[in-house]
Backbone as CSV, one residue per row, in Angstrom:
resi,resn,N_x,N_y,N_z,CA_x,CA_y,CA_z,C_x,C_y,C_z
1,UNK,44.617,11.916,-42.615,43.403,12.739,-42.613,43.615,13.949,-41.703
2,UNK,43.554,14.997,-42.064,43.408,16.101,-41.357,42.482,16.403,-40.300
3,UNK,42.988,17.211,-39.053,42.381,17.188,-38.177,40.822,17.446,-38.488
4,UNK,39.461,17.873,-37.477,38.183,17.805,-37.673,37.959,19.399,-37.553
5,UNK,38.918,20.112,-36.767,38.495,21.369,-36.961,39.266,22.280,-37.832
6,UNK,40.103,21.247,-38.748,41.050,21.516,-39.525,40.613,21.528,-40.751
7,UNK,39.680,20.913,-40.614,39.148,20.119,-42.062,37.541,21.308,-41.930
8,UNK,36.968,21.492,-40.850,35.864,22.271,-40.969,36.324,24.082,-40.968
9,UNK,37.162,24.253,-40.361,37.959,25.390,-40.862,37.937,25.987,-42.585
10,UNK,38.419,24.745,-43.233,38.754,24.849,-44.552,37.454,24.977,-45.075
11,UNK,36.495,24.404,-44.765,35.219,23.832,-45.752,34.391,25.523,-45.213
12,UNK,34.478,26.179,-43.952,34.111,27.291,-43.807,34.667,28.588,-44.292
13,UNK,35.603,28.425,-45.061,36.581,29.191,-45.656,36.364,29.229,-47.030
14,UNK,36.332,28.003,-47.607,35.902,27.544,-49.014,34.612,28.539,-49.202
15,UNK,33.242,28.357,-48.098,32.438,28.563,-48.779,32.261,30.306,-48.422
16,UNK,32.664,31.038,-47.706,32.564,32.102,-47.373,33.280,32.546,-48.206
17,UNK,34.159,32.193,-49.601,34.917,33.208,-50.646,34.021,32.541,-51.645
18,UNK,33.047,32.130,-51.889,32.485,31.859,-52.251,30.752,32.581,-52.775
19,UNK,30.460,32.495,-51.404,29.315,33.463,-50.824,29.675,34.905,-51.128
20,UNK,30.807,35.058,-50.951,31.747,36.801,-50.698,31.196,36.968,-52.517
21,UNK,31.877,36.207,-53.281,32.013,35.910,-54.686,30.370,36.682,-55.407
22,UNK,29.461,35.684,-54.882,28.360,35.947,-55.484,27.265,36.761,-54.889
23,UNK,27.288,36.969,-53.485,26.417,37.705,-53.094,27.153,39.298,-52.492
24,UNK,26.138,40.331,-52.646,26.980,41.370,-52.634,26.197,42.085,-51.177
25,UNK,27.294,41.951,-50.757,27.251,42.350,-48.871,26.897,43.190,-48.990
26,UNK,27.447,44.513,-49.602,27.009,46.071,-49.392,26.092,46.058,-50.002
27,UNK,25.034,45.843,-50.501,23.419,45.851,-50.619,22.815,44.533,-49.735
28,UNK,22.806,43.867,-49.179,22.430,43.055,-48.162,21.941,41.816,-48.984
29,UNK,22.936,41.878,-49.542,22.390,39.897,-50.028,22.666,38.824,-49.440
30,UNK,21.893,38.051,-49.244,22.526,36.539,-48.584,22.092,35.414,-49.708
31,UNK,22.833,34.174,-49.301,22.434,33.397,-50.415,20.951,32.701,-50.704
32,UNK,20.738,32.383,-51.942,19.356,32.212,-52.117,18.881,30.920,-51.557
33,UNK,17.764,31.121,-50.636,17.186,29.850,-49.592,16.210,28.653,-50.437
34,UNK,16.605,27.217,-50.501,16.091,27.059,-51.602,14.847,26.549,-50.808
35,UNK,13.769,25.653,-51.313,12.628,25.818,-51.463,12.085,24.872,-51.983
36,UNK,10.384,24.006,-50.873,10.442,23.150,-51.473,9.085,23.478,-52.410
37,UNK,8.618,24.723,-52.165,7.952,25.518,-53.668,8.311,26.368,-54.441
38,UNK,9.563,25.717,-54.837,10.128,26.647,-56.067,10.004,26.148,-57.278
39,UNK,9.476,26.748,-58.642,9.663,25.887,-59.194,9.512,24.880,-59.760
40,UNK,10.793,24.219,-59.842,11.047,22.913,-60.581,10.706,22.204,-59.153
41,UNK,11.327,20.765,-58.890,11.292,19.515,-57.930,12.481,19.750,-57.085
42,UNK,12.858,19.491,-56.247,14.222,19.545,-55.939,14.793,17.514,-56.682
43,UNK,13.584,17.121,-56.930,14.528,15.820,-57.615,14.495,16.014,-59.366
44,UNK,14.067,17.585,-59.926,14.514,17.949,-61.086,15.911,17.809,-62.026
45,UNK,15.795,17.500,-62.843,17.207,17.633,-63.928,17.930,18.889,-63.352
46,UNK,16.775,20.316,-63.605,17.518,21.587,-63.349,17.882,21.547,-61.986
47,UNK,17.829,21.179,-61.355,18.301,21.202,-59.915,19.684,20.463,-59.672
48,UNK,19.508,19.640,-60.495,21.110,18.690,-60.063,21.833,19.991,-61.216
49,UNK,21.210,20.278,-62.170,22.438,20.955,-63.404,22.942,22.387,-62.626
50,UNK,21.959,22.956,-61.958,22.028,24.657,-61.603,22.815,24.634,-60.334
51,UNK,23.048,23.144,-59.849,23.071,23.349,-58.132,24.596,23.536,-57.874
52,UNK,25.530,23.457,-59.055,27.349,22.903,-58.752,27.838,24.556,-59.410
53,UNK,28.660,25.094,-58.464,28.929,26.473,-58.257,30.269,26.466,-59.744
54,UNK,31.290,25.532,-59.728,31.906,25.757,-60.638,31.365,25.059,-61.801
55,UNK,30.244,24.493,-62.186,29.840,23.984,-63.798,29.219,25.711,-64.354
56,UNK,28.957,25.860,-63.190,27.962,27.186,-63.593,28.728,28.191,-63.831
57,UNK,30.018,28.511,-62.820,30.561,29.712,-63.081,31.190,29.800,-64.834
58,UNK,31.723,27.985,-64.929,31.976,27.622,-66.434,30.821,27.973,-67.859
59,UNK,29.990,27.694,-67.111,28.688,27.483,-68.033,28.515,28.989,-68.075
60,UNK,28.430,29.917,-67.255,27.981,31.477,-67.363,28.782,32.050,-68.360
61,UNK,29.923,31.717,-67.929,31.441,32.615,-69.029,31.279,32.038,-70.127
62,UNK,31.149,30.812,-70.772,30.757,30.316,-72.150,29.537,30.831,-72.811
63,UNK,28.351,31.362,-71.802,27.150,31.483,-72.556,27.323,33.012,-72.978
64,UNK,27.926,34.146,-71.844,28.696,35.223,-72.606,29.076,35.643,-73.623
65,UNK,29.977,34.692,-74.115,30.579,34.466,-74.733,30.045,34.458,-76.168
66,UNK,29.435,33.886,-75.800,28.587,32.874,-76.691,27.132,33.920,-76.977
67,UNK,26.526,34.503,-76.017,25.509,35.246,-76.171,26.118,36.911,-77.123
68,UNK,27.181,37.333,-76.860,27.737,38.873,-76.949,27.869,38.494,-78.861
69,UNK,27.973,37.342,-79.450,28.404,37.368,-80.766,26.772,38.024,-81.323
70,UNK,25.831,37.966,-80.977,24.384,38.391,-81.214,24.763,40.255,-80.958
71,UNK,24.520,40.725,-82.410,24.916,42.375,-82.551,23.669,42.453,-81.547
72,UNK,22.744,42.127,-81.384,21.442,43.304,-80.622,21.744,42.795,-79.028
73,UNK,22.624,41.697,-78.594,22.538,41.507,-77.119,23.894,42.236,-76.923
74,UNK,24.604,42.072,-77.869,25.784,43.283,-77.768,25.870,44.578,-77.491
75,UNK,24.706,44.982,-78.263,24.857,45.953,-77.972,23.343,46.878,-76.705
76,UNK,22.800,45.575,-76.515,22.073,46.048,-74.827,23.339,46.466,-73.757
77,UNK,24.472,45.294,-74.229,25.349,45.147,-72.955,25.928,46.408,-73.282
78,UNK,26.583,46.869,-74.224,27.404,48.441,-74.682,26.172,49.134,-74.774
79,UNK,25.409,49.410,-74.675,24.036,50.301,-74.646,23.617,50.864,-73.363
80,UNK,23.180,49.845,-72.748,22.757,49.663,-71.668,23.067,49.590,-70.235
81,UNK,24.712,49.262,-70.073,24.713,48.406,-68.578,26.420,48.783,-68.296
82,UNK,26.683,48.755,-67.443,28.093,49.225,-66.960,28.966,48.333,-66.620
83,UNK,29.260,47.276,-67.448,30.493,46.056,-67.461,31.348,47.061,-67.578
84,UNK,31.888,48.149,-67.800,33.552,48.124,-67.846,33.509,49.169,-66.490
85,UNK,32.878,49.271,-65.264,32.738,49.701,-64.117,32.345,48.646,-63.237
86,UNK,31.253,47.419,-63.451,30.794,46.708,-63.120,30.122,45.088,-63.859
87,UNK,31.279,44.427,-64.052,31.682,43.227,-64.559,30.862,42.653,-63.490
88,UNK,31.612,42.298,-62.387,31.541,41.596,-61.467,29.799,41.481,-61.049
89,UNK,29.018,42.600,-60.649,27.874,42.974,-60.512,26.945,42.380,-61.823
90,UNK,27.402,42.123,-62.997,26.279,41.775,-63.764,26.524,40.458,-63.957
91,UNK,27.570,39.653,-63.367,27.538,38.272,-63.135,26.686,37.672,-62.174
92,UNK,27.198,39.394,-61.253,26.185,38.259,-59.909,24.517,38.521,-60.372
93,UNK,24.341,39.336,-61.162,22.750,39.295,-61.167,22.694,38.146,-62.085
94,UNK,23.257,37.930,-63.371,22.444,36.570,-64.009,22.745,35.270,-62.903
95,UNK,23.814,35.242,-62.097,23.679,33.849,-60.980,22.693,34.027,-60.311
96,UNK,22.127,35.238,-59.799,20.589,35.705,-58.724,19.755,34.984,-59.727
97,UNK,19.707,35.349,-60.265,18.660,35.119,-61.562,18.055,33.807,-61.801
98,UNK,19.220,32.979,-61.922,19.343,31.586,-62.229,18.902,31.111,-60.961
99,UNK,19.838,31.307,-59.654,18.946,30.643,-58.307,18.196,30.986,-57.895
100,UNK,17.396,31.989,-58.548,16.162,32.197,-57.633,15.171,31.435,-58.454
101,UNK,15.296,31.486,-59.647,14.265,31.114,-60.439,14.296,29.204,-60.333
102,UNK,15.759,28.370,-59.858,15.194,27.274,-59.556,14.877,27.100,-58.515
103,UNK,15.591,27.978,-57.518,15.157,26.877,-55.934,14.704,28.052,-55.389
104,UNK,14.457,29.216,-55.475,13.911,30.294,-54.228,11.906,29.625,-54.311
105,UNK,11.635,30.297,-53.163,10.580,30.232,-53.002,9.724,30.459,-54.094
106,UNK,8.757,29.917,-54.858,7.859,30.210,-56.278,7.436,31.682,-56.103
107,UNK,7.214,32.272,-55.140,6.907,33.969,-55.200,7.822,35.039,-55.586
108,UNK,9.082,34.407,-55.076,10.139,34.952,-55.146,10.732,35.419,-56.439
109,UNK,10.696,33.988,-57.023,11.148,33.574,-58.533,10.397,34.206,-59.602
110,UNK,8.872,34.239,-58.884,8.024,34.765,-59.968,8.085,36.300,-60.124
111,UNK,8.548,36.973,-58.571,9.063,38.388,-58.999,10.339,38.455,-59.243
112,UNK,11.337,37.652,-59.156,12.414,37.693,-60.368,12.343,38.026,-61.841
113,UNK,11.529,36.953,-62.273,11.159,37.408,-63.628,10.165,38.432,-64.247
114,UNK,9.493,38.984,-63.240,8.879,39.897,-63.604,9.810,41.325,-63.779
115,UNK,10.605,41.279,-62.828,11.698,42.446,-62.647,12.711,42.117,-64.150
116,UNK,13.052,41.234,-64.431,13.681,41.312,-66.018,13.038,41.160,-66.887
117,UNK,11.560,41.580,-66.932,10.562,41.599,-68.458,10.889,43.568,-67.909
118,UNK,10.549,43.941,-66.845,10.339,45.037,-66.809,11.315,45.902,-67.633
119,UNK,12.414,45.380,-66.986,13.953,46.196,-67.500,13.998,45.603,-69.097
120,UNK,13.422,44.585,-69.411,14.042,44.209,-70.911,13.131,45.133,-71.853
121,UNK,11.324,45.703,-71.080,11.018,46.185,-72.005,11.509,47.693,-71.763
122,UNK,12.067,48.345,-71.083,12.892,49.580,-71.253,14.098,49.957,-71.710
123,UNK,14.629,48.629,-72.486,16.102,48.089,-73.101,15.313,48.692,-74.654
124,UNK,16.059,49.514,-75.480,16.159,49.345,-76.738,17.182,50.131,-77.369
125,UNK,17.495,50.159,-78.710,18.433,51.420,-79.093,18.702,50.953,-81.149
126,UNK,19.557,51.306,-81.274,20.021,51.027,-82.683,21.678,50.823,-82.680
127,UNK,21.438,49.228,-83.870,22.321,49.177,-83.961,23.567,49.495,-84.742
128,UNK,24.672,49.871,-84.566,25.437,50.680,-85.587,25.224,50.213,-87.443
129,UNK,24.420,49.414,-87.855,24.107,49.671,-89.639,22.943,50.181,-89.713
130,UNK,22.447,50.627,-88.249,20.733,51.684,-88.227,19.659,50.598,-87.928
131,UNK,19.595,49.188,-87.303,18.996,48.723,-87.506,18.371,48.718,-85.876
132,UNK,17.133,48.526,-85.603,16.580,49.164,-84.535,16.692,47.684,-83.777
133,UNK,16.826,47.866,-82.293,16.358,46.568,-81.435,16.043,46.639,-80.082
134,UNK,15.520,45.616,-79.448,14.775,45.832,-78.339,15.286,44.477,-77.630
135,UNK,15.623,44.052,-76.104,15.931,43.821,-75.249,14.789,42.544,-74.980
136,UNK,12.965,42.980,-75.574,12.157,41.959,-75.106,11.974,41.235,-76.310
137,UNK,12.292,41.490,-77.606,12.554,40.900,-78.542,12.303,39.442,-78.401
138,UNK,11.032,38.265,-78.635,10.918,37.344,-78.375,12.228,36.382,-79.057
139,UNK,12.441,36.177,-80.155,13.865,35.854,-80.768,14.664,35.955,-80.046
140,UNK,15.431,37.330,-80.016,16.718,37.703,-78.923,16.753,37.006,-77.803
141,UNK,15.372,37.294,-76.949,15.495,36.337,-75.507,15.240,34.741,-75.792
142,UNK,15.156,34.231,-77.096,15.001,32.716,-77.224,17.013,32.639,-77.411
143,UNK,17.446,33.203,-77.781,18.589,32.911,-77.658,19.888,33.014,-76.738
144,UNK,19.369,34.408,-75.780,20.042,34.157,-74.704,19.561,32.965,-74.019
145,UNK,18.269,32.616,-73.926,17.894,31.419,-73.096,18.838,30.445,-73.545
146,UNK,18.657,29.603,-75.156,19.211,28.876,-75.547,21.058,28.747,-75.295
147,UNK,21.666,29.820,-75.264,23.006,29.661,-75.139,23.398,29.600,-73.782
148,UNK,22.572,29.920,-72.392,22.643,29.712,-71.338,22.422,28.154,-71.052
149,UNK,20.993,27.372,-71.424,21.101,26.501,-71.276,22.144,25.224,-72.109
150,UNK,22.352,25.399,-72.791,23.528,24.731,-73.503,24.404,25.213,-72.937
151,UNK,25.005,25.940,-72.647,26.456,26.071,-71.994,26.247,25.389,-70.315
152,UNK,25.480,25.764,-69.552,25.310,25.028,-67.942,25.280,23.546,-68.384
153,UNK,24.618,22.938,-69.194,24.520,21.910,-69.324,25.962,21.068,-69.740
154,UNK,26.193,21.986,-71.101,27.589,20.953,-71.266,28.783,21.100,-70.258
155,UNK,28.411,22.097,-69.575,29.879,22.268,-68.295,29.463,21.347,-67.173
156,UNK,27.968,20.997,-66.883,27.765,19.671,-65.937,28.648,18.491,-66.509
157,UNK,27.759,18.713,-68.191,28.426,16.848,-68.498,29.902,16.572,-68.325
158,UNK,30.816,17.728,-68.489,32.058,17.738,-68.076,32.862,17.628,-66.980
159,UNK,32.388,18.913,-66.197,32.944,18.320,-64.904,32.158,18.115,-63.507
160,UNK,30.684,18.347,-64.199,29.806,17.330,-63.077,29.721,15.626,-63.264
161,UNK,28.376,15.041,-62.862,28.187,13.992,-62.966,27.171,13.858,-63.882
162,UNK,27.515,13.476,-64.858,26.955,13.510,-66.653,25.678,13.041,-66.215
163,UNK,24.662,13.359,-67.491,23.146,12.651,-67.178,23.390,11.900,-68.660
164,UNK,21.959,11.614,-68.636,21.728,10.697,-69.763,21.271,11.158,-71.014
165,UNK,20.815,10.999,-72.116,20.541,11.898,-73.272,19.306,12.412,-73.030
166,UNK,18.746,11.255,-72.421,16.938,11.535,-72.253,16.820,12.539,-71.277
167,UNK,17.899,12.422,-70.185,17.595,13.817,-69.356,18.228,14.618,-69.493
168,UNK,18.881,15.125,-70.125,19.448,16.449,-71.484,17.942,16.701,-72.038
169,UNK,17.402,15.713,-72.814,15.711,16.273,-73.195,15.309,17.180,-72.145
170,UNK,15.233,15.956,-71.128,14.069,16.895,-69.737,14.623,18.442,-69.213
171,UNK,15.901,18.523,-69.256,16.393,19.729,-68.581,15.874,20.457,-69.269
172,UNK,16.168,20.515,-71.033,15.315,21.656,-71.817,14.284,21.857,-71.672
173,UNK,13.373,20.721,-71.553,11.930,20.890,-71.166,11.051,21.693,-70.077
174,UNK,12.299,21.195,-68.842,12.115,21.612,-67.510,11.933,22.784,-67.789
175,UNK,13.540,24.014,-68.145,13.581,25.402,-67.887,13.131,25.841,-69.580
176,UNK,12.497,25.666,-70.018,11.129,26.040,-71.192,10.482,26.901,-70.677
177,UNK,10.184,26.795,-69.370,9.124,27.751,-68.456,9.778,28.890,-68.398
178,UNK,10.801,28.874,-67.803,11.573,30.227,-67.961,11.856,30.711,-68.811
179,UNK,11.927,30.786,-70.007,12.064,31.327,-71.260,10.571,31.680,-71.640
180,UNK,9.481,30.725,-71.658,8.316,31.311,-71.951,7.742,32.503,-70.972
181,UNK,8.066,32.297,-69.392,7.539,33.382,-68.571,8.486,34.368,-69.505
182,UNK,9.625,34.401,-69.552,10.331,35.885,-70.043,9.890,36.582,-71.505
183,UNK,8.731,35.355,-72.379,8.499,36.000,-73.480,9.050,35.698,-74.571
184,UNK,10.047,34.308,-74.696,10.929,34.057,-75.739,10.334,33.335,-76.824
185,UNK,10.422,33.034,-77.838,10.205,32.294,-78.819,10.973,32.464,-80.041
186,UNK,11.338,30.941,-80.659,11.032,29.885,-80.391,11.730,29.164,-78.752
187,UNK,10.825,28.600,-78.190,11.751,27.992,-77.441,12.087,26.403,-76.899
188,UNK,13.615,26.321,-77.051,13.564,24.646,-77.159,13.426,23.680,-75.899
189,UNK,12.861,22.497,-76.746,12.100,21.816,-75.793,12.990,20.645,-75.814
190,UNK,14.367,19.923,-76.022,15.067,18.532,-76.343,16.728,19.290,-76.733
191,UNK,17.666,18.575,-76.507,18.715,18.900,-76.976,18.917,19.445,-78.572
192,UNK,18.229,18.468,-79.341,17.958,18.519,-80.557,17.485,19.736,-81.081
193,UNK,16.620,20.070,-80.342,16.189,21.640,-80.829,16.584,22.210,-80.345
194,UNK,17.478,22.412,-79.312,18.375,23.527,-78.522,19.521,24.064,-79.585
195,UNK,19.728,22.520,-80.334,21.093,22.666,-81.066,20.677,23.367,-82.377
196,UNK,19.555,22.793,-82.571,18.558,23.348,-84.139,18.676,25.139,-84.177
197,UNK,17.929,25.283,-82.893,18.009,26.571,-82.473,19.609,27.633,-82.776
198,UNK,20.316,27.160,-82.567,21.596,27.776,-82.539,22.052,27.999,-83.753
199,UNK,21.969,26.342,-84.456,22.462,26.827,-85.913,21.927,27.535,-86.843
200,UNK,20.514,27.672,-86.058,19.474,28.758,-87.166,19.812,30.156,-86.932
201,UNK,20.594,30.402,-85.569,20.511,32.227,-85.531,21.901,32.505,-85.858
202,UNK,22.879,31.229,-86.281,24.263,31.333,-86.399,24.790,32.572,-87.781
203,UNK,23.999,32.553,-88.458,23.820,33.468,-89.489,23.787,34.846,-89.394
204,UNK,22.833,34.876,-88.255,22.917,36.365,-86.974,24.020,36.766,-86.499
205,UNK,24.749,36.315,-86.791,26.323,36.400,-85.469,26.980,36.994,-86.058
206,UNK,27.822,37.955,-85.339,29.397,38.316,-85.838,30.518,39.176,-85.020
207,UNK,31.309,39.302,-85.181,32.461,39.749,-84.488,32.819,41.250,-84.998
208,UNK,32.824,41.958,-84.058,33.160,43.749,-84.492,34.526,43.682,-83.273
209,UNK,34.768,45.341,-83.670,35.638,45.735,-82.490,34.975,46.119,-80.924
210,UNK,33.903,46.153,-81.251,33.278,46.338,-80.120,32.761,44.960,-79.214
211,UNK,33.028,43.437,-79.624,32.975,42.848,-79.422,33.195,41.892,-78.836
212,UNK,35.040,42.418,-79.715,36.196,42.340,-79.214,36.599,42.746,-77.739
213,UNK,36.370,43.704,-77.639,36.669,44.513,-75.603,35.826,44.215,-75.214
214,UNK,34.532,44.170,-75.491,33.799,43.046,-74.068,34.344,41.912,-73.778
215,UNK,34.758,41.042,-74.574,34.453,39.700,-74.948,36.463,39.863,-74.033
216,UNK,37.259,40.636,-74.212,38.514,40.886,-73.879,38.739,41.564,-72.319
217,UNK,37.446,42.620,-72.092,36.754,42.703,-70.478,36.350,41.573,-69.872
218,UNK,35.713,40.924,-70.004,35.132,39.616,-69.362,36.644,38.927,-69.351
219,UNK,37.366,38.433,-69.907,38.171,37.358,-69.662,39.318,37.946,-69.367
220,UNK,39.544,38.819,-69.038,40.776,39.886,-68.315,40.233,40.421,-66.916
221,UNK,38.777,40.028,-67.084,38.381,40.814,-65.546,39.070,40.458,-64.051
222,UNK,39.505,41.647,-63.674,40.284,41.158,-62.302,39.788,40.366,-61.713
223,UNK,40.151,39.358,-60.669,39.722,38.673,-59.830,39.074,38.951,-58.737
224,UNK,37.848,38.896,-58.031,37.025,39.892,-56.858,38.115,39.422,-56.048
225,UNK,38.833,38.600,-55.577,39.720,38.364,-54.465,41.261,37.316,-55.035
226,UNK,41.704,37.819,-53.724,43.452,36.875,-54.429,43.227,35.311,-54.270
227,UNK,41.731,35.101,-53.309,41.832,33.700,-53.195,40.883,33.465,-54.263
228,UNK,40.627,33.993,-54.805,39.369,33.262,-56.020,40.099,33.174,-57.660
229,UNK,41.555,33.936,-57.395,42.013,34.209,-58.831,42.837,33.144,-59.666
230,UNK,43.421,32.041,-58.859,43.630,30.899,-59.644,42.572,29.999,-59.938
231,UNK,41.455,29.644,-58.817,40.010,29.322,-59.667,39.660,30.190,-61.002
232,UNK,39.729,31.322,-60.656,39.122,32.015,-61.845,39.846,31.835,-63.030
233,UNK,41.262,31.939,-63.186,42.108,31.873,-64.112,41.701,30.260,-65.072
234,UNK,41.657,28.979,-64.053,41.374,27.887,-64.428,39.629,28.130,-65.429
235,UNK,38.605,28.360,-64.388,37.287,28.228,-64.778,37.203,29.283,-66.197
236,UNK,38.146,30.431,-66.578,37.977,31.543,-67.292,38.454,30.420,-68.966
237,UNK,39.795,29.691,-68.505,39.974,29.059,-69.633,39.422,27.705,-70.014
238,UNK,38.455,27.597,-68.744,37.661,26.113,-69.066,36.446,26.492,-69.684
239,UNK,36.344,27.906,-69.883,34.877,28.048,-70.405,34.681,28.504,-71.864
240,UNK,36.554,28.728,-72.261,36.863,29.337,-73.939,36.924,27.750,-74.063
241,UNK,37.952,26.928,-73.410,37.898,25.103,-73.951,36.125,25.391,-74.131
242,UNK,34.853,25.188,-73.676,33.696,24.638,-74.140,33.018,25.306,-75.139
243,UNK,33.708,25.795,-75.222,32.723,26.884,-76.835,32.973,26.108,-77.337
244,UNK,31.606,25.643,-78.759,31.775,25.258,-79.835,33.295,26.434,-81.103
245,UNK,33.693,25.691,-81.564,34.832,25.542,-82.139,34.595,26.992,-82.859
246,UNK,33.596,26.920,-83.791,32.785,28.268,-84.690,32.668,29.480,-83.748
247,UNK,32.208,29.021,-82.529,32.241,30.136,-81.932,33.483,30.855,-81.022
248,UNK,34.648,29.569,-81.142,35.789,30.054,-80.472,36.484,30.709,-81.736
249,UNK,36.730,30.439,-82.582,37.099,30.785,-83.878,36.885,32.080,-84.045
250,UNK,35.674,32.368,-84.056,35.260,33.977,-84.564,35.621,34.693,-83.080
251,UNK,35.857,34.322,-82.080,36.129,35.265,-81.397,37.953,35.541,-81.289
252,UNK,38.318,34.613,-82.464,39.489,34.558,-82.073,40.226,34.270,-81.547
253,UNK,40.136,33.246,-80.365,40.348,32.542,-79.331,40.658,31.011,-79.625
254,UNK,42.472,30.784,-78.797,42.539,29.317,-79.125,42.357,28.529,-78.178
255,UNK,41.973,27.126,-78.378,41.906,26.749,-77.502,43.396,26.089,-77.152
256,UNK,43.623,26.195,-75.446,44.731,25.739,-75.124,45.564,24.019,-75.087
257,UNK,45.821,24.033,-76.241,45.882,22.328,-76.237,46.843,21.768,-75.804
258,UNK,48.612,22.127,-75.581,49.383,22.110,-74.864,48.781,21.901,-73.202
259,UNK,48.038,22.873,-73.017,47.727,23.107,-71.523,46.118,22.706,-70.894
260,UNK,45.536,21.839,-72.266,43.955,21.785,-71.878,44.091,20.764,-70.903
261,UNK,44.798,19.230,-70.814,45.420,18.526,-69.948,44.857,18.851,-68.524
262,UNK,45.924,20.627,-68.212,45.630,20.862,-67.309,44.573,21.580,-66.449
263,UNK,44.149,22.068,-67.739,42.713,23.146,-67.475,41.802,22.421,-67.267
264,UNK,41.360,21.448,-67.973,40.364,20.546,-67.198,40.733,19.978,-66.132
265,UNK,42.010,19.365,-65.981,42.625,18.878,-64.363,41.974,19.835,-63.444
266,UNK,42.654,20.594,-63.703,42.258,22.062,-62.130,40.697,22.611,-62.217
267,UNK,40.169,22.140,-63.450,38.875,22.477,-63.089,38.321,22.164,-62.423
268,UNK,37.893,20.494,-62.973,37.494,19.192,-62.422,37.828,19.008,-60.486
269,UNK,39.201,19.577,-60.814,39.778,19.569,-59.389,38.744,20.351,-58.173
270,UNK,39.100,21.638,-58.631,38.049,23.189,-57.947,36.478,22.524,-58.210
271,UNK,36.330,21.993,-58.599,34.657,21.086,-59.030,34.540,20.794,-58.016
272,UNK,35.516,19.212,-57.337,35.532,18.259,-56.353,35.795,19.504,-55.372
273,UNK,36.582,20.175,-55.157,36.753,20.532,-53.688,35.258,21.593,-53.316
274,UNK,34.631,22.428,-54.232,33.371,23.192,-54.060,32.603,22.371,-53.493
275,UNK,32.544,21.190,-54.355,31.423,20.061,-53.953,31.597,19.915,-52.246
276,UNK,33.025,19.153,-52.285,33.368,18.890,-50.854,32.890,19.633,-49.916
277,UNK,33.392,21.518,-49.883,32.924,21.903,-49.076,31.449,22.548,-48.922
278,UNK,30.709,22.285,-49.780,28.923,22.409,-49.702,28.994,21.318,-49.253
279,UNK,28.713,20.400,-48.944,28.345,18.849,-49.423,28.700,18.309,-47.934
């Protein structure tokens, strides 16, 4: 066993490239304080699912992924927002996003979401076959919801500590609220309709060239630091492994089967040691 200030050394190290990672110093962020009026419960489904730094970083890059095949959220992101200057920055706002809205203080959370109805209703444009779209689009935002929560979730059951089917129900149920404060509909309430949900807008979907370089930005994006870039490298290909198959397919993307072995190894691995040093 390693020494005690050897061992707290590390665990203060762990979490400060960590913190560095998601909160952005040069505008004065610190991490989000959680709260025992936030919200959900702190003995909530969403609380155990939102609370593990690498299911999420997994779960974020899959729902990407997964969200960018939708031409009208595609093209908010090429419309709208400066990923090929600032990648890094629009990760950390959907992680703000996500922790404030489970564990920050309920005031807090509630002007969270007020600040992304604002910006979604000043989001609109056309999309290249002329077809017009908008950002508050109740549909559109039922499906970013939906592919967010399905992706956090199945990256818990993987390399968190799995729940049960019935509380897969409750989690949907739980963050329902957040999708309805943002205006979404339909929105699902059970795994079952999460999944219903998906295969109904699957028809919606498709792959351009413009789709292509986001979708090729995001998973090429440099690493914010040299110590975060073999996590990242691992979590980047643990999150093409969780795409449904249809959706790895159309993006073109294989999954690594020679090497999945190890991609879940080192995930799972970087899982346990995050845990360790929060914990």
């Amino acid at each position: 066993m390693p020494p005690p200030d050897l061992t707290a050394g590390l665990r203060k190290r762990l979490i400060g490239v960590v913190r560095a990672t998601f909160n952005d110093s040069a505008r004065g962020e610190a991490p989000v304080q959680r709260s025992d009026d936030a919200l959900f419960a702190r003995d909530s489904i969403t609380w155990r699912v939102h609370g593990d730094v690498t299911t999420m970083m997994v779960g974020g890059v899959a729902s990407l992924l997964l969200q960018m095949l939708h031409p009208a959220v595609l093209a908010g992101v090429w419309d709208h927002s400066a990923f090929r200057k600032d990648m890094l920055g629009r990760l950390r706002r959907t992680a703000r996003f996500i922790a404030e809205t489970t564990y920050a203080e309920r005031s807090i959370a509630e002007a969270s979401i007020a600040k992304v109805r604002d910006v979604h209703e000043r989001v609109g444009g056309t999309l290249p076959d002329g077809t017009p779209y908008r950002a508050d689009d109740p549909q559109l935002l039922a499906w970013v919801h939906v592919t967010e929560m399905w992706c956090f979730l199945a990256a818990w059951q993987r390399y968190g500590v799995a729940v049960s089917r019935a509380e897969e129900d409750i989690y949907y149920a739980e963050t329902a609220r957040i999708a309805l404060a943002l205006g979404a509909d339909p929105v699902p309430r059970s795994r079952f309709e999460a999944e219903g949900l998906i295969t109904a807008m699957r028809p919606q979907l498709l792959v351009d060239d413009r789709t292509r370089e986001v979708a090729s930005f995001l998973l090429n994006h440099r690493s914010p630091s040299l110590a975060m870039a073999p996590a990242q490298a691992a979590i980047f290909a643990a999150a093409v492994d969780l795409l449904p198959d249809w959706a790895r397919a159309m993006h073109g993307l294989q999954r690594p089967v020679v090497a999945l072995p190890l991609v879940r190894g080192s995930t799972l691995a970087i899982a346990k040691t995050f845990r360790w040093a929060f914990h």
